[in-house]
C-alpha positions in Angstrom: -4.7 28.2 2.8 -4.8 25.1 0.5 -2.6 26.6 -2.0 -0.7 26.8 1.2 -1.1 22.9 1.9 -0.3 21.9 -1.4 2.5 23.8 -1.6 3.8 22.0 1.5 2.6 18.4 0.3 3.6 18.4 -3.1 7.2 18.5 -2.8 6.8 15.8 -0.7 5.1 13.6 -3.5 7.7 15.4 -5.6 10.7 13.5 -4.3 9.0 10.1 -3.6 9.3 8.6 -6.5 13.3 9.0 -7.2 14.1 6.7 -4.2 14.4 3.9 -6.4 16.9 2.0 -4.6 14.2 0.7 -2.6 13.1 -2.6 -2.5 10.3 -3.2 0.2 6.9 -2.3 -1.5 5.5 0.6 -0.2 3.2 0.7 2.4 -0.9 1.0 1.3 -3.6 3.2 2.1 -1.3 6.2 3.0 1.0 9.5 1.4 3.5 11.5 2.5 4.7 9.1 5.2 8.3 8.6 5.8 10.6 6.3 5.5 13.7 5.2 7.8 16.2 2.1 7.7 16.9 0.7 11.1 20.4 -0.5 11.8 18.9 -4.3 11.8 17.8 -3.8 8.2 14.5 -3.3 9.3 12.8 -0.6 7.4 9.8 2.3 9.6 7.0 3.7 7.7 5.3 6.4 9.7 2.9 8.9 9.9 1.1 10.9 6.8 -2.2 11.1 5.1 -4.6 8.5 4.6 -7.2 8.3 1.7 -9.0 11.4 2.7 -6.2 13.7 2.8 -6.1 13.3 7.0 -3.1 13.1 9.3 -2.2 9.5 10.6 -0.2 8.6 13.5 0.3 4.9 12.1 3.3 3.2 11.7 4.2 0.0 10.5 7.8 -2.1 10.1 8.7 -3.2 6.9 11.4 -7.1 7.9 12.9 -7.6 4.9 13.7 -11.2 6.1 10.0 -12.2 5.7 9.3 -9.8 3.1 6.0 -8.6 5.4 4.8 -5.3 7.0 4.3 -5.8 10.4 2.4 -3.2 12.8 3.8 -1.5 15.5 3.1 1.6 18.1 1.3 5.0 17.0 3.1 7.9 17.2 2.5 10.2 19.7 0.9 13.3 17.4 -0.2 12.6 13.7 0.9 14.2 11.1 2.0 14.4 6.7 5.2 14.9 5.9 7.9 14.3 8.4 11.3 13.8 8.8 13.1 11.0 10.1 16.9 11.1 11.9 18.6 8.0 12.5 20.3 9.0 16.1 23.2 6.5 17.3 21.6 4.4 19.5 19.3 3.1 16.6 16.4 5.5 18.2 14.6 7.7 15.1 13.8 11.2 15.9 10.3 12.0 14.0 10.6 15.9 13.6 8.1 18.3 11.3 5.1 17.8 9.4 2.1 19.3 9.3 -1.9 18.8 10.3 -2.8 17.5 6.5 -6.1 20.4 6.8 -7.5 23.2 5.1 -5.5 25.6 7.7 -2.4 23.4 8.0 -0.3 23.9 11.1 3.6 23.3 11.4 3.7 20.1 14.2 6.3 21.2 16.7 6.6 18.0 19.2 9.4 16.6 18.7 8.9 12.2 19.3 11.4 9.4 19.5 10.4 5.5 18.1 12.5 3.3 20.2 13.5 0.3 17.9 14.1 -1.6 20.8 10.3 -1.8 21.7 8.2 -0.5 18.8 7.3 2.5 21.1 7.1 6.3 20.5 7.4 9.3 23.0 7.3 12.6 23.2 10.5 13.9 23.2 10.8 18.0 23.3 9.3 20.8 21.2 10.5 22.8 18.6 11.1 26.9 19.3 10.2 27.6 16.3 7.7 25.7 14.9 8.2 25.5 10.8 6.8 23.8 7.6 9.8 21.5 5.8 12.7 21.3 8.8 16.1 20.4 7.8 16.9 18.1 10.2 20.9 16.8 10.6 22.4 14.4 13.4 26.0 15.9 13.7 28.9 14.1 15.4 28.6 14.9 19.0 25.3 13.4 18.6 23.0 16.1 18.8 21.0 17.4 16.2 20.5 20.6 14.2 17.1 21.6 13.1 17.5 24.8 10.8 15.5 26.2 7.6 11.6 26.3 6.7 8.8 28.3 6.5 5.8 29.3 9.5 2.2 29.8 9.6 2.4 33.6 7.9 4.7 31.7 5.0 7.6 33.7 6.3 11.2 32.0 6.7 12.4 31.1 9.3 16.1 32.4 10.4 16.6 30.5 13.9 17.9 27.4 13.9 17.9 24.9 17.1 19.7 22.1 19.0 18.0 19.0 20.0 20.0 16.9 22.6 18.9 13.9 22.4 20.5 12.6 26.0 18.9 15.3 27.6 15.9 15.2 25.4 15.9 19.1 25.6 15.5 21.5 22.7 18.0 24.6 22.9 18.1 28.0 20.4 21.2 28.8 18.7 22.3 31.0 15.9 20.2 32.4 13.0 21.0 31.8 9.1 22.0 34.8 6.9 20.0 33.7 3.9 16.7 32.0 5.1 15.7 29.3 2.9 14.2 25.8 2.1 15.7 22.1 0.7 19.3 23.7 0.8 21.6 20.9 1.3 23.2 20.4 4.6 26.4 18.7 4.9 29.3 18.7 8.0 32.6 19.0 7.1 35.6 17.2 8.7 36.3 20.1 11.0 33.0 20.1 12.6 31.1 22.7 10.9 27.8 22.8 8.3 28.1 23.8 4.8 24.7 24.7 4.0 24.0 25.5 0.5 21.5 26.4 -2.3 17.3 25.6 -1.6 14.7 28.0 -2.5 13.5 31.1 -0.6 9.5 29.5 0.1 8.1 33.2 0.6 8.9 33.7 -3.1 5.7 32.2 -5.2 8.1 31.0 -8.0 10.6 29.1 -6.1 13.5 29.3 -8.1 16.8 28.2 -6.7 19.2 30.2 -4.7 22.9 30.2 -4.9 23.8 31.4 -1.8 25.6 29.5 0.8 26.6 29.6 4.5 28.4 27.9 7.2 27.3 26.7 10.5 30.2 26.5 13.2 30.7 24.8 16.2 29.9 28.1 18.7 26.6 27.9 17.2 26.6 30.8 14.8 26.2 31.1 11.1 28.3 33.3 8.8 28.3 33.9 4.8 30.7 32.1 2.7 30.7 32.7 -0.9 28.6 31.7 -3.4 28.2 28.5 -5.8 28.7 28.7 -9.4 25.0 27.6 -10.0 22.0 27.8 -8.2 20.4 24.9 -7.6 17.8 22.8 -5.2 17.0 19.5 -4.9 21.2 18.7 -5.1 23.4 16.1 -3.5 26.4 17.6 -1.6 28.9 14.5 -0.3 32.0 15.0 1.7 34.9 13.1 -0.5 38.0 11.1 1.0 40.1 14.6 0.2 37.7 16.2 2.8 36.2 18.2 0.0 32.5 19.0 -0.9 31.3 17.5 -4.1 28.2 19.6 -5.1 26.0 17.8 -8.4 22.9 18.1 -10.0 19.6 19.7 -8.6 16.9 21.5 -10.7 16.5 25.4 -11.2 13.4 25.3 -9.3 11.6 23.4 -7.0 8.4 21.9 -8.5 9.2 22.3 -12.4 12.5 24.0 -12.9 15.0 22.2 -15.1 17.4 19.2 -14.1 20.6 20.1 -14.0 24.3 18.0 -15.1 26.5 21.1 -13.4 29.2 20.0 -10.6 31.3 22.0 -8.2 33.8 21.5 -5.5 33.3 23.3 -2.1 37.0 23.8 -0.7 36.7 23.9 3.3 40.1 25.1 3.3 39.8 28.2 0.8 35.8 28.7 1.3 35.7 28.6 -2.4 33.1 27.2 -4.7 35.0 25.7 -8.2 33.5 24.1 -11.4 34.1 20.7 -12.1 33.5 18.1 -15.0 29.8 17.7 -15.8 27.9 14.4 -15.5 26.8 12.4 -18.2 23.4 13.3 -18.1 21.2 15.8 -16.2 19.5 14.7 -12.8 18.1 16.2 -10.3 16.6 14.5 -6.6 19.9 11.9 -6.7 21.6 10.2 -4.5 26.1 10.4 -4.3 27.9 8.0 -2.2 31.6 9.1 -1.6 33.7 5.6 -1.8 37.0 4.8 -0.2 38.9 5.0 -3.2 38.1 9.0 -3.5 35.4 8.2 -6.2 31.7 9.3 -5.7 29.1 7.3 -7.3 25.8 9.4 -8.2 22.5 7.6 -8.5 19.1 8.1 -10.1 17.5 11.0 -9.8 15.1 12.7 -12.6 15.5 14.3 -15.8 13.6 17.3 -17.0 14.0 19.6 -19.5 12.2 22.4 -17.8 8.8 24.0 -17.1 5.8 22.0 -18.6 7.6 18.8 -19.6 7.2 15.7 -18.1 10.1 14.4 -15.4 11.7 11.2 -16.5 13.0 8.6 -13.5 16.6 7.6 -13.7 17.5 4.3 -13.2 21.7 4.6 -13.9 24.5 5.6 -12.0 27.7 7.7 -13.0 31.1 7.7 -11.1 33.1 11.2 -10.3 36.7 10.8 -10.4 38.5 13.7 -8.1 41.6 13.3 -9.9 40.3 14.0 -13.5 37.1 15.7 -12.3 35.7 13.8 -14.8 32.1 11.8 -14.6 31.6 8.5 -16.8 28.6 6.3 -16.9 28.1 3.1 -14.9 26.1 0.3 -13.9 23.5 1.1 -11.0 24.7 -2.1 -9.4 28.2 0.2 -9.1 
């Protein structure tokens, strides 16, 4: 069962450092915490483990105006490793985690910080409680919780519906291909592309290929495959209303970074290879721009299994019209 913990931990600690956009310190005394912008600029810190390796409901608010953490409410339940959802009323829905023990237990309370007042509550609980949630605020403002692993390390198909006006949790459809860390992205029409991750009941982790759609009655159905499989990925809608899949690794804790790219056609279902980037990165962040550009950021570079990751501190800029990717300034 610790294999078990660090399996759930580490990927964590894995993707921590390639946030390098940010620039509050980070918080002292903790791991495994997340983080979550406000809509004031305002930046939460919560949860995770302290010294010791023990859950912590503490939270604390970075102001970037005095440059100073500031403390605010406990959450309701403690716990390492959770996710944060910005929901439109500048609320954060804290979903996931996990007990931090030698028999670690998915947490499956759902808890809202308000912003307003620095307070957390209990806000539902999940069906299916699961280690690593993917957790997705879609347009009509509720939120799709979908993928992970439970207690006996099997996958979990359901996925489920948190309405965050009703502050009810409802089941909906089940995945075709189970996974973890697939990318989850809504399309224009409504619907979720979900693609690539790892299947976490397999001890080597590699990536998956497969992908699949979520639709608005709830239901999730095959659709093709991508040229490469990949985890760890950024998939960004672009102004053509196309999916711009880049990067990843080959494997979740020490596969190789990949430079691949591929367009996901909403249209024709279709997966199609595009120009490669400049340089292999995997863990980056893509930002689609008003002038049909995407600008890809940091990330890590690895070379494969037993070789050491190297942080990224560049950017690159896809152009849709060449599918071409040159080299830029991070500022860009």
């Amino acid at each position: 069962m610790q294999r078990r913990s660090a399996l759930l931990l580490g990927f964590v600690l894995f993707l921590l450092p390639t946030i390098d956009a940010i620039a509050e310190p980070a918080p002292r005394g903790r791991a495994n915490y997340v983080r979550m912008q406000l809509k004031d600029g305002r930046v939460l810190f919560a949860g995770g483990a302290d010294d010791q390796g023990h859950a912590i409901k503490r939270a604390t608010i970075f102001d970037p105006a005095s440059t100073k953490f500031r403390p605010t409410a406990a959450m309701v339940v403690p716990r390492c490793g959770p996710t944060a959802t910005l929901l439109p009323n500048d609320a954060v829905l804290i979903a996931g985690g996990a007990t931090c023990t030698e028999e670690p237990a998915p947490v499956k309370t759902l808890e809202i910080f308000e912003s307003a007042n620095g307070s957390f509550h209990s806000a539902a609980e999940m069906i299916f409680p699961r280690f690593d949630p993917n957790v997705l605020l879609l347009r009509n403002g509720k939120v799709l919780i979908a993928q992970g692993f439970n207690m006996a390390h099997n996958l979990v198909a359901p996925a489920e519906i948190f309405d965050p006006a009703l502050a009810i949790e409802q089941a909906t459809g089940s995945m075709r291909i189970p996974r973890c860390f697939g990318s989850e992205t809504q399309l224009p029409g409504g619907d979720v592309l979900i693609a690539g991750g790892v299947r976490c009941d397999e001890p080597e982790r590699e990536a998956i290929n497969a992908a699949e759609i979520y639709d608005s009655k709830g239901q999730f159905g095959r659709v093709g495959a991508m040229s490469e499989a990949r985890v760890c990925h950024s998939a960004t809608v672009m102004k053509n209303g196309k999916v711009l899949i880049v990067g990843g690794a080959t494997a979740l804790a020490n596969g190789a970074a990949l430079n691949s790219a591929e367009i996901y056609d909403p249209d024709k279902a279709t997966f199609t290879p595009t120009g490669a980037m400049t340089k292999a990165r995997a863990c980056l962040t893509a930002t689609a721009r008003e002038d049909g550009t995407v600008v890809v950021k940091g990330g890590y570079a690895r070379s494969g299994s037993g070789t050491p990751s190297v942080d990224l501190t560049d950017s690159e800029i896809y152009d849709p019209t060449t599918g071409k990717f040159t080299a830029a300034s991070l500022a860009q």
